[in-house]
C-alpha positions in Angstrom: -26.3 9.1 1.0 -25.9 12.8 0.4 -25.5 13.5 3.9 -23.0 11.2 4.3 -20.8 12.7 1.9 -21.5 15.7 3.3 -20.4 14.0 6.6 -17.6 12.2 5.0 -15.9 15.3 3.4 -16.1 17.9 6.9 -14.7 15.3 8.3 -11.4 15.0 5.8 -11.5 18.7 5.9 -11.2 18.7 10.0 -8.9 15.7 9.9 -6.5 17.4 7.0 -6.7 20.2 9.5 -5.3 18.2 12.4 -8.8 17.7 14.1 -7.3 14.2 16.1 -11.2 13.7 17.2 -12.0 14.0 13.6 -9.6 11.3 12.8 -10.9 9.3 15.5 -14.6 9.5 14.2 -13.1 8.3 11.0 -11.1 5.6 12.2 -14.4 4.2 13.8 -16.3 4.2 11.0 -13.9 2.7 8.2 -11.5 0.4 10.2 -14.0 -2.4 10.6 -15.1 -2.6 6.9 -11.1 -2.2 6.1 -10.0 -4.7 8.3 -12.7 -7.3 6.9 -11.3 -6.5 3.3 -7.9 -7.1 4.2 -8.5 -10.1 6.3 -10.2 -11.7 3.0 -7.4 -10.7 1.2 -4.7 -12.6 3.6 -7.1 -14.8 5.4 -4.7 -13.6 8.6 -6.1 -11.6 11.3 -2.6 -10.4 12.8 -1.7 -9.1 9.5 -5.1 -7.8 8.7 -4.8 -5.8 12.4 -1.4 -4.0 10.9 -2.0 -3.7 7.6 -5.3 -1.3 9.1 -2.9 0.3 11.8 -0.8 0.9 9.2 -3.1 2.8 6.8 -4.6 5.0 9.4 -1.1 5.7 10.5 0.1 6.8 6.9 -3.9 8.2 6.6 -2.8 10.6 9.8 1.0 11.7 8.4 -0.3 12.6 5.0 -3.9 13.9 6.5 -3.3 17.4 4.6 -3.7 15.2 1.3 -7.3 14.4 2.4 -8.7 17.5 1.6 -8.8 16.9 -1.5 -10.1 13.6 -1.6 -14.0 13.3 -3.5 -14.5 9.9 -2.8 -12.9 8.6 0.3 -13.8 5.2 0.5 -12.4 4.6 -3.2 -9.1 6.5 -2.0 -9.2 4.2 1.3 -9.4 0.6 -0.6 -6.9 1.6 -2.6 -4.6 2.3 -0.2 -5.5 -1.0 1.7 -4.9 -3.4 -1.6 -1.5 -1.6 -1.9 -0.7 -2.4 1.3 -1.7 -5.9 2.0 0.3 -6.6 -1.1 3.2 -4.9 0.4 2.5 -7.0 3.5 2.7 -10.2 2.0 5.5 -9.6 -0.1 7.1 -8.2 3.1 6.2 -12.0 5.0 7.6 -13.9 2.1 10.8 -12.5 2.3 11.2 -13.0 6.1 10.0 -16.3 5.4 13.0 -16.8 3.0 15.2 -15.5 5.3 14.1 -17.6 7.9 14.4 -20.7 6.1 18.5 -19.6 5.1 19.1 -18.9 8.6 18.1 -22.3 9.3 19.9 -23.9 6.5 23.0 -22.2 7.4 22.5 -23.7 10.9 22.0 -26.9 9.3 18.3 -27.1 10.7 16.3 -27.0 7.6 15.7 -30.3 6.0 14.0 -29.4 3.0 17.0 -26.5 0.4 15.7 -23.0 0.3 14.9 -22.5 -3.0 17.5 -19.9 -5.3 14.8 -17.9 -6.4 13.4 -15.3 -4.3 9.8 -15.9 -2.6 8.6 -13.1 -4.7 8.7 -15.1 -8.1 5.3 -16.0 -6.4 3.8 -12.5 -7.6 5.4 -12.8 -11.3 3.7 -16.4 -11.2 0.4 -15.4 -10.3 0.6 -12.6 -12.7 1.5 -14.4 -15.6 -1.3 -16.6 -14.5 -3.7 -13.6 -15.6 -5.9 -13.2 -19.1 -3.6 -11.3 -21.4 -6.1 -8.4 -21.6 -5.9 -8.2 -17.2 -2.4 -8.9 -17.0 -1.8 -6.0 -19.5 -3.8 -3.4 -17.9 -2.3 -4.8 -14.6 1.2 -4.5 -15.9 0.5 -1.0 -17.7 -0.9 0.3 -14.2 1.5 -1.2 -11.7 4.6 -1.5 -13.1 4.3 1.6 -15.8 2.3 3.9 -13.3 -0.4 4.9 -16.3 -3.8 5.9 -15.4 -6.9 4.3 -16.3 -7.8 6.8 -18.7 -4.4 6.5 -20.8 -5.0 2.6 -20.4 -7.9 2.5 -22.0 -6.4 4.5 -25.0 -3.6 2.1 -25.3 -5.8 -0.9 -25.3 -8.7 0.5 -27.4 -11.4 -0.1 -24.2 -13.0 1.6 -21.7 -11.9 3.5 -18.6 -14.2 1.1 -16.5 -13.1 -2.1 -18.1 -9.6 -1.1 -17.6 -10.9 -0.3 -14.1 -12.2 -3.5 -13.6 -9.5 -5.1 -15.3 -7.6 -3.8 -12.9 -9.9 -4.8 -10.5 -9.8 -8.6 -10.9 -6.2 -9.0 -11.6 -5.9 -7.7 -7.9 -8.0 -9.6 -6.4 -6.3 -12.9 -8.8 -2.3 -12.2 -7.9 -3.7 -11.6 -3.9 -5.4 -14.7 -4.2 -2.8 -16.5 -5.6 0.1 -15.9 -3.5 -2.2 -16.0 -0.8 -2.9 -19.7 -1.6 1.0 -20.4 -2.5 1.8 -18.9 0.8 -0.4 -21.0 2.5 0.8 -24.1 0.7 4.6 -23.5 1.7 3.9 -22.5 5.0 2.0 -26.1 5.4 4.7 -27.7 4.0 7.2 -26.2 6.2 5.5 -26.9 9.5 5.0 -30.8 8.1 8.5 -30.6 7.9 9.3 -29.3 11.1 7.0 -32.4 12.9 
């Protein structure tokens, strides 16, 4: 393991550098293991495809940022979750605009509902444990680190950490699961 963070790090350095082989060497050995986390977070392979374009793109723009990275495959899963959050955020609001344009053309049978698709992500996180939801909250929404977490709460960095963690993995899950429910419903629907 040594070696490879030996590896790992000369090759941020070359790729902060604007070593484009160096970012191809990289691509090939995280993109795999990325795309598999983000497919079991969506359970889609198109999006899972550009969610990992995506990173690597926005992994290439801000490549000076990498040389400072210690632990790159923490710094890379991070960036993933963020985006295939963003991602499905992004396809339920083109699935509510979808399903106006076809009520205003009189071709949806079932009323779009007055409250925006993205309630789904204040559902799921109200569906948290208090003690997840507020180390979720205090991270996401308040932009506090694990370390000033943990003060606030009287716990842990790594229980905040993990905290963290599993309310992730819970709000992707859920809306996951919602979106998968309306988007049955709507091609019943459309039979």
């Amino acid at each position: 393991m040594p070696n490879n963070v030996v590896d790992i790090s000369a090759t941020l350095l070359e790729v902060s550098r604007g070593d484009e082989n160096a970012f191809r060497d990289l691509f090939r050995q995280y993109a795999d293991h990325l795309y598999a986390y983000i497919w079991q977070l969506t359970k889609s392979r198109e999006l899972a495809e550009e969610v990992v374009q995506d990173i690597f793109l926005q992994i290439w723009i801000s490549r000076e940022a990498l040389a400072g990275v210690r632990n790159f495959r923490n710094y890379l899963f991070v960036i993933a979750r963020n985006h295939a959050l963003n991602a499905i955020k992004k396809m339920m609001r083109e699935r509510k605009r979808a399903m106006e344009w076809e009520l205003a053309r009189g071709e949806a049978d079932t009323p779009v509902s007055p409250e925006p698709d993205l309630d789904i992500v204040e559902e799921a996180i109200r569906q948290l444990p208090s003690q997840q939801q507020k180390a979720w909250l205090l991270s996401r929404r308040q932009g506090k680190k694990y370390h000033e977490i943990a003060r606030e709460m009287q716990l842990s960095r790594e229980t905040v950490k993990k905290y963290i963690q599993y309310a992730t993995q819970s709000i992707v899950r859920y809306v996951t699961s919602r979106i998968t429910t309306l988007l049955t419903i709507c091609i019943l629907h459309s039979l």
